[in-house]
C-alpha positions in Angstrom: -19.3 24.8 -18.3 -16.6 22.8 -16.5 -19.0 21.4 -13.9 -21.2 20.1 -17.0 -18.6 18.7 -18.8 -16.2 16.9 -15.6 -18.5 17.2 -12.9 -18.5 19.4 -9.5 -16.0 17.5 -8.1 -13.2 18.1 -10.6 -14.2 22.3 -10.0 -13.9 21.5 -6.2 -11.0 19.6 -6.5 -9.3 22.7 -8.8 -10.4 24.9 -6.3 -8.8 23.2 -3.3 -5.7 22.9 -5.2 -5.1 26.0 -5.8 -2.8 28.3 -4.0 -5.5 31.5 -3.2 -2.6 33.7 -1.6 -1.9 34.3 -5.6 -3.8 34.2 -8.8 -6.0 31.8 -9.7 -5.5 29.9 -13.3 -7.1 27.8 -15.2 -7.5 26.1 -18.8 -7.6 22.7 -20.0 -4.3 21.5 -19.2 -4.8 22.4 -15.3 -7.6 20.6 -15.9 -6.2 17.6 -17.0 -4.2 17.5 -14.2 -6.8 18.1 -11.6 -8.8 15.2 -13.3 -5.6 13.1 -13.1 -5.1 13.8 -9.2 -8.7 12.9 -8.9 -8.2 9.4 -10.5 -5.6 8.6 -8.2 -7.1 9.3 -5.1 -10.4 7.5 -6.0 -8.7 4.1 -7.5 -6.8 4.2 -4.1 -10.1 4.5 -2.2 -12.0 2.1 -4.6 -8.7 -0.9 -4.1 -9.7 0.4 0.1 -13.3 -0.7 -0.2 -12.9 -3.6 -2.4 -10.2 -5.2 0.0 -12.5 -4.7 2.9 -15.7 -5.5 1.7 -15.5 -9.1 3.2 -14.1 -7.6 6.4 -16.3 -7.2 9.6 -14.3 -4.6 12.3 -16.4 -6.3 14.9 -15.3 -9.8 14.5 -12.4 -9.8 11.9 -10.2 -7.1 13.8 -6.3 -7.3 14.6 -5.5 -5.6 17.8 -2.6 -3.4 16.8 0.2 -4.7 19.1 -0.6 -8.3 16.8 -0.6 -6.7 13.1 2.0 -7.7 11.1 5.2 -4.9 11.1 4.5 -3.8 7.6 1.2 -3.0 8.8 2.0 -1.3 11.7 4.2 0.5 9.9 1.4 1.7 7.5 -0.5 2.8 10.3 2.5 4.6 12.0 2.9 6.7 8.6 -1.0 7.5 8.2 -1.0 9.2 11.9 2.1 11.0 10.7 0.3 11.9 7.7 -2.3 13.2 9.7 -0.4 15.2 11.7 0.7 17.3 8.2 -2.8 17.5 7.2 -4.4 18.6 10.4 -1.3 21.0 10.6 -2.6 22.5 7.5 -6.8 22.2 7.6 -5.6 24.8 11.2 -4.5 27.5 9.3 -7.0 26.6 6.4 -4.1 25.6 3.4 -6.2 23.2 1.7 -3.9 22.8 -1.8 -1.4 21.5 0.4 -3.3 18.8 1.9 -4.4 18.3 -1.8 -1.0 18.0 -3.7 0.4 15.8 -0.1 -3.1 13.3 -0.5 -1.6 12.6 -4.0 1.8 11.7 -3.2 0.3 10.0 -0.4 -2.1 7.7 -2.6 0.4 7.4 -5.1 3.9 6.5 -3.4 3.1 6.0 0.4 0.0 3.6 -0.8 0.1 2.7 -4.3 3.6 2.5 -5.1 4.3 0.3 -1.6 1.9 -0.8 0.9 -1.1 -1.8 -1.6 1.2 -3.5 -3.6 3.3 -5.2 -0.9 -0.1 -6.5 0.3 -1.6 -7.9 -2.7 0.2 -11.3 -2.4 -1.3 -11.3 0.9 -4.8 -10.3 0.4 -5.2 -12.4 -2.8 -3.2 -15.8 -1.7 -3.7 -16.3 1.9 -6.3 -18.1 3.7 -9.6 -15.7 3.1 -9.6 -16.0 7.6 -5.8 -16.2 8.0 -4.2 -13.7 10.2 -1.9 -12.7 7.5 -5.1 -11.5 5.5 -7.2 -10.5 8.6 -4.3 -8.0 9.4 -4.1 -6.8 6.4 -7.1 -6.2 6.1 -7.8 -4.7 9.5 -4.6 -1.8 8.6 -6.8 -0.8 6.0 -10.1 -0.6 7.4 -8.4 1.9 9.5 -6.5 3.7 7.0 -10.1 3.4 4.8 -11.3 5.7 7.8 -8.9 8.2 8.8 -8.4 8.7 4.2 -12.8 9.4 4.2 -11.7 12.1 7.1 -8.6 13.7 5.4 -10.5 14.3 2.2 -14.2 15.0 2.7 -13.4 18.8 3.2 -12.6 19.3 -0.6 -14.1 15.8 -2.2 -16.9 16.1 -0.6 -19.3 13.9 -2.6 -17.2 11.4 -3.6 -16.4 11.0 0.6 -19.8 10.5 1.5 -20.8 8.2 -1.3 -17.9 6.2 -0.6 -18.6 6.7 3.4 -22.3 5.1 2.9 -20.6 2.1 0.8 -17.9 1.8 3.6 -20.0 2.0 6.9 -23.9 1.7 6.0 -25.7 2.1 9.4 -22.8 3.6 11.4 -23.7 6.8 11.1 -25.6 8.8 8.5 -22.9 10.8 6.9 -19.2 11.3 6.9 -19.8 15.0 8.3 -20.4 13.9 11.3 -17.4 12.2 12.1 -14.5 13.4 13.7 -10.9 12.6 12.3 -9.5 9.1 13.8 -7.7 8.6 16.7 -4.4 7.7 15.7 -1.9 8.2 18.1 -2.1 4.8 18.6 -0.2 4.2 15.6 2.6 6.7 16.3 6.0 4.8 16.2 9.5 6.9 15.5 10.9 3.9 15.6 9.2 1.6 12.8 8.7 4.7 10.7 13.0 5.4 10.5 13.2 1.7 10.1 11.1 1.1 7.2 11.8 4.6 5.4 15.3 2.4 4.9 13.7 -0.2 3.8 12.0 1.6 1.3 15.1 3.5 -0.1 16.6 0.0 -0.2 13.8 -1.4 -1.7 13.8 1.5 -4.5 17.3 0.5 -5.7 16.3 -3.1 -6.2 13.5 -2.1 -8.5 15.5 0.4 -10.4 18.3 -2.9 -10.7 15.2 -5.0 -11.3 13.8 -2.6 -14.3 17.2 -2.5 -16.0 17.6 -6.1 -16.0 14.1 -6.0 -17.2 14.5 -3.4 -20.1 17.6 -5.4 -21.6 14.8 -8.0 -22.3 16.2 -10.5 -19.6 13.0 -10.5 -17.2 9.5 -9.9 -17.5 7.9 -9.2 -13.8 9.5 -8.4 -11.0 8.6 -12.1 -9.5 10.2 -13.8 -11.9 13.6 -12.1 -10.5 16.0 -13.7 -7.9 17.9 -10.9 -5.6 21.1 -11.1 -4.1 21.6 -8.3 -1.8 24.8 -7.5 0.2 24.6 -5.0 3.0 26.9 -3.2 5.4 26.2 -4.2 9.2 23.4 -1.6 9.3 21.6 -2.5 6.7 22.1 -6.1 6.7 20.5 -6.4 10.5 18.0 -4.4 8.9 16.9 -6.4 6.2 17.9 -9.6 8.0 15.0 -8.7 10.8 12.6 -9.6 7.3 13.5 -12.6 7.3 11.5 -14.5 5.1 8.9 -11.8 4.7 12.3 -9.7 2.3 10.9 -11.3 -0.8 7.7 -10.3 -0.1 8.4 -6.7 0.2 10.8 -6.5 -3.1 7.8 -9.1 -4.7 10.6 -10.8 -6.0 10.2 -14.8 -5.4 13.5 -14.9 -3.6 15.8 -12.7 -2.0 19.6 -13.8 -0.2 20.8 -11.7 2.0 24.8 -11.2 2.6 27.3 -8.7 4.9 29.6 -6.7 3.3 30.6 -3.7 3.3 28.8 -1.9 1.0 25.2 -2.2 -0.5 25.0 -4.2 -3.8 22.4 -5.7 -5.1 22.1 -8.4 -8.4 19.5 -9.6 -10.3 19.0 -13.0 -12.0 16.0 -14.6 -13.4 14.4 -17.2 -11.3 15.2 -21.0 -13.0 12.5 -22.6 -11.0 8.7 -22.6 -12.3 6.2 -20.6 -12.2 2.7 -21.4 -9.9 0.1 -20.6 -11.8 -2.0 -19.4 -8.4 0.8 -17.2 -6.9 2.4 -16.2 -10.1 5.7 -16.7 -7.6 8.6 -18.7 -9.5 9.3 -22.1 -6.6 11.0 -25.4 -6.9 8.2 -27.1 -5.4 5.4 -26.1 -8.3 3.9 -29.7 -8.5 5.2 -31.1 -5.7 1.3 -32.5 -5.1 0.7 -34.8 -7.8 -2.9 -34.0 -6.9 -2.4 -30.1 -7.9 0.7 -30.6 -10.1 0.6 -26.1 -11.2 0.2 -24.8 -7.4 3.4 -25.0 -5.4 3.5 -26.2 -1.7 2.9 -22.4 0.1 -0.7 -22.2 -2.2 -1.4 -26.2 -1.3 -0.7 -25.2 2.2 -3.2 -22.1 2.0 -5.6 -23.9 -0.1 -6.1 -27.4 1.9 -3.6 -26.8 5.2 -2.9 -24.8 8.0 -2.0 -21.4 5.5 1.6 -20.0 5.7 2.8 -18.2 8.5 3.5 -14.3 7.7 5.6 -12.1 10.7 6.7 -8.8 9.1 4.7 -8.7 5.4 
């Protein structure tokens, strides 16, 4: 049977996804994709717990109004997310929530936030706030994503809840969904949607430059991005923090009036810790691969990170 041979989540999972209003089909192809979806969602969850398993809430915790913006932002889309899948759990359309989760995991998460955040979780200071508000965004986003899937992933929610929050409370159906009105902001959510659209035509320039054989990851690439007044204020309100959300190793910003954006390979070397291509790799003869923002995060103070 399909429950021997993939498991009762996968028929669960098939089930919620499934539009009931109409017929129900299934064979090996639907399958495939219902085993597919179920990937995605639990690599998401299993990058959640793995980036918070150093993290304690009661100690380690941001308050919100001190995250970092892109974090805040994160948090202002999951309560927005929230609303759409409480919206539909009312009038009980699970294949909805189902197909939006994956999108979700996949574009909102995967495709952005996670991998904005990986420079941060994997090169700050371990106690850094840079890292610590990171980390405290996805505590919370660990939480409400338990919540928003335990209805139809039911097993895989609570073994993941008991990994998440052993001696909390004894099972994930107990909780109610998160709070999260909190995080509500129109504002950040309009601003970094542009951001993102923006941040989708660099890597689309970044992959061509890349397929003509002229680049191999994105951090090896310099950008050179001019922007009409709207967008240039925009980007210009990253400051520093721009090359961290195109994970590019640098990123100029110039007015004009219309968007363009140019890539170049970076000339400079690479550090071998941050993998980000600087002019001031072996600037310590003492650590002559690292460059000065790894030495500084390393053996100093750490780098100072506003927006990502």
């Amino acid at each position: 049977s399909v429950s021997d041979k993939l498991g009762a989540e996968i028929v669960r999972l098939w089930v919620a996804s499934t539009d009931y209003s109409g017929d129900l089909n299934i064979d090996d192809k639907i399958l495939a994709r219902v085993v597919d979806a179920y990937r995605r969602i639990r690599n998401t969850l299993r990058f959640l717990l793995a980036n918070t398993s150093d993290f304690n809430a009661a100690t380690d915790a941001v308050p919100l109004d001190e995250l970092l913006e892109v974090d805040r932002y994160a948090l202002a889309r999951a309560a927005q997310f929230q609303a759409e899948v409480l919206a539909h759990y009312e009038v009980y359309e699970f294949h909805p929530v189902v197909a939006k989760l994956q999108v979700y995991c996949s574009e909102d998460l995967g495709s952005f936030y996670l991998d904005v955040l990986k420079d941060r979780l994997y090169t700050t200071a371990p106690k850094s706030l840079a890292r610590r508000s990171a980390q405290t965004a996805l505590w919370h986003l660990t939480h409400a994503m338990l919540r928003w899937m335990a209805p139809f992933l039911s097993f895989t929610a609570e073994e993941a809840w008991q990994v998440f929050a052993p001696g909390q409370s004894p099972s994930i159906f107990i909780e109610t969904f998160s709070e999260v009105d909190a995080w509500a902001d129109a504002d950040l959510l309009a601003k970094w949607g542009r951001i993102r659209e923006i941040r989708d035509l660099a890597n689309k320039q970044i992959e061509s430059v890349r397929a003509a054989g002229n680049l191999g990851s994105s951090l090896q690439a310099t950008l050179a991005i001019t922007a009409n007044a709207a967008d240039h204020a925009l980007l210009a309100s990253l400051g520093d923090g721009l090359k961290f959300v195109t994970i590019t190793s640098e990123a100029t910003l110039t007015a004009g009036d219309e968007l363009s954006i140019a890539v170049a390979p970076s000339s400079a070397a690479k550090c071998e810790r941050c993998w980000h291509y600087r002019d001031d790799v072996g600037h310590d003869p003492a650590h002559p691969t690292i460059c000065s923002r790894c030495t500084s995060n390393l053996h100093g103070d750490g780098e100072v990170r506003r927006v990502a």
